[in-house]
N, C-alpha and C positions, 0 to 999 in steps of 0.2 A: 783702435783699428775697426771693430767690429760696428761701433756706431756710426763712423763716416760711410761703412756700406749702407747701412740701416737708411739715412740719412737719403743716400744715393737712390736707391730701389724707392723710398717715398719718394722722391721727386720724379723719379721716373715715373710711375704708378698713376700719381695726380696731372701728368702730361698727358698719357693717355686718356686719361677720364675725360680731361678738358678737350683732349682734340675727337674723342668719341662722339660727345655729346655738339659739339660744332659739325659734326657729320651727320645726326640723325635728324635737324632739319631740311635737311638736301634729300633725303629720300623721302618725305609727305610733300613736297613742293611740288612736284609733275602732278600728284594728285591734287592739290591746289588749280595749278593752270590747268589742268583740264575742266575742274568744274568751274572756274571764271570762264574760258573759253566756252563753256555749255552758254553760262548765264547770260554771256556777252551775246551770244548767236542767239538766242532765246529773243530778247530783249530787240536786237536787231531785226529779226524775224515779227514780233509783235508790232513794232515800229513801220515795217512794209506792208505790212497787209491792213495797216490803218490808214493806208493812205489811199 
């Protein structure tokens, strides 16, 4: 009895880790598009005034 909890709490445990770590790329990602959005405008901006 005692190892089918055992068993159970591991698999729980490893679910969370995995959906943990599947979440903490979604919060560096707005900092991501921001600095493409900077580079993009950057670049956009060097492009106009070259002309």
């Amino acid at each position: 009895m005692m190892e089918i909890v055992i068993a159970i709490l591991l698999v729980v445990i490893i679910v969370l880790l995995i959906n943990i770590n599947a979440k903490l790329p979604n919060r560096i990602d707005p900092v991501e598009q921001a600095l493409l959005r900077d580079k993009q405008r950057r670049e956009r901006e060097q492009r106009e005034g070259s002309l």
